[in-house]
N, CA, C and O of each residue as an XYZ file, in Angstrom:
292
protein
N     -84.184   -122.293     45.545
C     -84.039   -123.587     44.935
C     -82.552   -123.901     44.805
O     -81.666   -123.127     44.443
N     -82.442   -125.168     45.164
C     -81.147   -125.441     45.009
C     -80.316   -125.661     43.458
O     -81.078   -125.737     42.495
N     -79.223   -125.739     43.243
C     -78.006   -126.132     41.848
C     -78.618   -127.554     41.332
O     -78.603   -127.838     40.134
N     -79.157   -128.427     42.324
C     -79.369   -129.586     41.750
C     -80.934   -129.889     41.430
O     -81.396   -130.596     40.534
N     -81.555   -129.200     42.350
C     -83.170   -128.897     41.846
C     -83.363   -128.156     40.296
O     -84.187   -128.306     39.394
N     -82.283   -127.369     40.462
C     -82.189   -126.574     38.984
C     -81.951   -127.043     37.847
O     -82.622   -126.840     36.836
N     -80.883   -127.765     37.949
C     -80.226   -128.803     36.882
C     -81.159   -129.952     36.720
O     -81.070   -130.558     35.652
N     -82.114   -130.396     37.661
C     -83.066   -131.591     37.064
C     -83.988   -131.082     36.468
O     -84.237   -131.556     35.359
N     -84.876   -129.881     36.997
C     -85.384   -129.485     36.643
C     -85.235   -128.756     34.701
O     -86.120   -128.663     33.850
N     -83.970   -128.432     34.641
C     -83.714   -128.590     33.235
C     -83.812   -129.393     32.055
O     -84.175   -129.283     30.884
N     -83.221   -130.457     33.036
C     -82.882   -131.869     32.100
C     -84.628   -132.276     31.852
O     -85.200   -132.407     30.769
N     -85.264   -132.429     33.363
C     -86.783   -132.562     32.954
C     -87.386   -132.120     31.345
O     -87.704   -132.802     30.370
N     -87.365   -130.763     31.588
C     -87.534   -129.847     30.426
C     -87.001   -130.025     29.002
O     -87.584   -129.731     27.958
N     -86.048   -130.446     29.122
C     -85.019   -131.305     27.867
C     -86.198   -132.176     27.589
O     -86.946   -131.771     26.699
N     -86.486   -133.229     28.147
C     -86.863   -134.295     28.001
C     -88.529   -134.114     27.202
O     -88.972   -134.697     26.212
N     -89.054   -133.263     27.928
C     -90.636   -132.984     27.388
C     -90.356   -132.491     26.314
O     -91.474   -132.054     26.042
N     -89.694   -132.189     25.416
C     -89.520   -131.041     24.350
C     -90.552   -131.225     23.706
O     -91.414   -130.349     23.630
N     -90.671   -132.471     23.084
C     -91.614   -132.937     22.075
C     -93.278   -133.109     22.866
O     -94.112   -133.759     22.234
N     -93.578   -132.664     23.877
C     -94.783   -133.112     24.184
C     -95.373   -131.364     24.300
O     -96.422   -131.273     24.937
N     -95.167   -130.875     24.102
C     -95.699   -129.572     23.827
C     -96.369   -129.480     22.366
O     -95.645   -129.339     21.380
N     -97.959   -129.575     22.232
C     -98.214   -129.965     21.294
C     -99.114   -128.559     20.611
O     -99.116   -128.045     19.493
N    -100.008   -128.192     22.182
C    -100.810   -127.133     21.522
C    -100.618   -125.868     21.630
O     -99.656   -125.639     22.364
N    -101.173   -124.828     21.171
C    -100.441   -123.516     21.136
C    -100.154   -123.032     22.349
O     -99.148   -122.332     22.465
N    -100.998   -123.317     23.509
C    -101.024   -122.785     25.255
C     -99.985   -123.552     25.314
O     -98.948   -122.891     25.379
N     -99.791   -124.958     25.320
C     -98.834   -125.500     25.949
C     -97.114   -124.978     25.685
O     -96.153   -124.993     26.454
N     -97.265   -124.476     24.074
C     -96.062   -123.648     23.719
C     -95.828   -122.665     24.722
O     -95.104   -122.862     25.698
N     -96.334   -121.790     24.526
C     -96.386   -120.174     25.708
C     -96.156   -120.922     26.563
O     -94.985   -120.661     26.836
N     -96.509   -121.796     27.278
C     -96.513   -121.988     28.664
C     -95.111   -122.372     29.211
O     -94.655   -121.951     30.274
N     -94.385   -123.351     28.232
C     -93.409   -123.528     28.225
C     -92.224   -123.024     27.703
O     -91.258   -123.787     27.714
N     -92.061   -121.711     27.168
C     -91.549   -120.853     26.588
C     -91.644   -119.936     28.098
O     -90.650   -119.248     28.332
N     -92.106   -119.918     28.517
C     -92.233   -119.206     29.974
C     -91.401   -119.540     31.137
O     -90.769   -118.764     31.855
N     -91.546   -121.387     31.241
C     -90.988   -121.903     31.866
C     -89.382   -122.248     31.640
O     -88.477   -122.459     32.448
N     -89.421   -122.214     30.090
C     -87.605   -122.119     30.105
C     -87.011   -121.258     30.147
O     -85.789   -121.332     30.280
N     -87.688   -120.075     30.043
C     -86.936   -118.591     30.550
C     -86.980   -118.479     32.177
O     -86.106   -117.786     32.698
N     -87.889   -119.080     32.962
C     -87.701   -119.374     34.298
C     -86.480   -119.895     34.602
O     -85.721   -119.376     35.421
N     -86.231   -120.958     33.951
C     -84.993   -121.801     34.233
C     -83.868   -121.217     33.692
O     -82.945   -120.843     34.416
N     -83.848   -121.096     32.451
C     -82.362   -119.662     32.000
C     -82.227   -119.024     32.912
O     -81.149   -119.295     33.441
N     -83.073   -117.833     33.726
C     -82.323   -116.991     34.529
C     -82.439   -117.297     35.700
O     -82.105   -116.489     36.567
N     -82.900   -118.437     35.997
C     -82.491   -118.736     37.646
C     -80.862   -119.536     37.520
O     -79.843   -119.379     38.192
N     -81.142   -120.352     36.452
C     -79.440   -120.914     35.628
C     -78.138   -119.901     36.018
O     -77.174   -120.125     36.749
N     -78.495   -118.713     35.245
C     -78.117   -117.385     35.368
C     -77.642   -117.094     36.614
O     -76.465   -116.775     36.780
N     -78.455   -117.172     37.537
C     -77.713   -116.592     38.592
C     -76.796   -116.895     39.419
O     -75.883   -116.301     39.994
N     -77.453   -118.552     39.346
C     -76.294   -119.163     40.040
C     -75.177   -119.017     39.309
O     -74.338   -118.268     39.810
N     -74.857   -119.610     38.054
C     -73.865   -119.299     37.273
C     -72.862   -118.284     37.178
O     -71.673   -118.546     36.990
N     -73.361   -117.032     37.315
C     -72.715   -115.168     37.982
C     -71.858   -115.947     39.373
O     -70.753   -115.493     39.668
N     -72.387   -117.022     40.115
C     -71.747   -116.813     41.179
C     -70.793   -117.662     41.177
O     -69.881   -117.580     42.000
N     -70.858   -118.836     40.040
C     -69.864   -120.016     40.106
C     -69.292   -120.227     39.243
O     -68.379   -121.017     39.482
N     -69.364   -119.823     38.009
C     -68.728   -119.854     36.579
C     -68.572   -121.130     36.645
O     -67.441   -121.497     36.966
N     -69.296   -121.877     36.456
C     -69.510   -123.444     36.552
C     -70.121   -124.020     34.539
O     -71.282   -124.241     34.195
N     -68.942   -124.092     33.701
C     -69.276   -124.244     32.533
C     -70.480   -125.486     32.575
O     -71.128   -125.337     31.539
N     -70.745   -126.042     32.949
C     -71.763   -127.333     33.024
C     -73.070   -126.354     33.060
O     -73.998   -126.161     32.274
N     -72.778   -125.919     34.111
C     -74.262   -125.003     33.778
C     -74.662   -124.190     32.665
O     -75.880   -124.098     32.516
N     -73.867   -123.520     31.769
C     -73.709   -122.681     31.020
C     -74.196   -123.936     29.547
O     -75.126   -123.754     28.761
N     -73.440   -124.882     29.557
C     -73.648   -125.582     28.671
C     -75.388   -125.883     28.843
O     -75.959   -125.639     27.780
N     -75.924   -126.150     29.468
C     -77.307   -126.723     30.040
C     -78.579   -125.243     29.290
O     -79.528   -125.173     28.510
N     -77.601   -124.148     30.340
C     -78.413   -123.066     29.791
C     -78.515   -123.050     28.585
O     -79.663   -122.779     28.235
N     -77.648   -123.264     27.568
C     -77.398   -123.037     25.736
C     -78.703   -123.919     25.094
O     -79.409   -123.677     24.115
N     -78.726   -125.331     26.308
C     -79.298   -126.354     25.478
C     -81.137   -126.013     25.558
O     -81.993   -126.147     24.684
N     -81.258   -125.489     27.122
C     -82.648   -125.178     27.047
C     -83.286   -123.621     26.109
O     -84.444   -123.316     25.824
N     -82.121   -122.975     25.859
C     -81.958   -121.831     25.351
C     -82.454   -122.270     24.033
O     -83.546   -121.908     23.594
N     -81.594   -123.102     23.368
C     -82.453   -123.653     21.844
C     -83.637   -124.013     21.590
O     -84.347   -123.593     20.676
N     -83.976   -125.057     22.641
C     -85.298   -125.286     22.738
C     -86.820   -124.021     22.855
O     -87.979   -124.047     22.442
N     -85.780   -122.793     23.837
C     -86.719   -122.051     23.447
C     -86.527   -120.906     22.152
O     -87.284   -119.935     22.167
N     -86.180   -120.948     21.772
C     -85.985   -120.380     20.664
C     -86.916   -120.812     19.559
O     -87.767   -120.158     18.957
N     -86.475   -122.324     19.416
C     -87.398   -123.322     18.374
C     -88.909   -123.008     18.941
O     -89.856   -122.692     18.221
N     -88.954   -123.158     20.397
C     -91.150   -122.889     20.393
C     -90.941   -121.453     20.224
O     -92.048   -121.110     19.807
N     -90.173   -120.312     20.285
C     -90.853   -119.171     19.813
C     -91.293   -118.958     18.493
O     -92.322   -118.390     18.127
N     -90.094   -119.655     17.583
C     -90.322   -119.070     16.092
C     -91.369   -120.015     15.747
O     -91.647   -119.841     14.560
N     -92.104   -120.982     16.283
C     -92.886   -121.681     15.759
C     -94.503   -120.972     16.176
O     -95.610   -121.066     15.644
N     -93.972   -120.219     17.431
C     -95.305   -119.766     17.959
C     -95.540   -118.386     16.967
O     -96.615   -117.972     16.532
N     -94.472   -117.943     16.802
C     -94.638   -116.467     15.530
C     -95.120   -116.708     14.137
O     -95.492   -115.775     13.426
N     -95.117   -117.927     13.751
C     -95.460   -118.427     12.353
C     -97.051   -118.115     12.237
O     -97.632   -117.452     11.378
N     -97.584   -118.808     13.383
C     -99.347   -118.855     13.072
C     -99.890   -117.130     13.613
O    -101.074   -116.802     13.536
């Protein structure tokens, strides 16, 4: 996948935050932003490209927020 497939594909993900409503859909997407972190990741190792890094932080929060919400119930 390409730098720019990656990066939309992020921003996509940004964008749904709030439509993750039921508990599968959490996991599911808690899955999928760790997909995107370390594919982020790799390219990143090869380009030290702060834009990306910033992107990674932002989907990084997002998953953070559906984990601790998925650990509550």
């Amino acid at each position: 996948m390409s730098t720019e497939e990656l990066i939309s594909q992020a921003i996509e993900f940004e964008k749904n935050e709030k439509s993750f409503k039921t508990r599968s859909e959490k996991i599911i997407a808690v899955r999928e932003a760790k997909e995107i972190i370390l594919s982020l990741n790799e390219v990143y190792k090869k380009s030290k490209d702060e834009h990306l890094m910033t992107i990674m932080k932002r989907v990084s929060v997002i998953k953070i927020k559906l984990e601790k919400r998925l650990r509550i119930r």
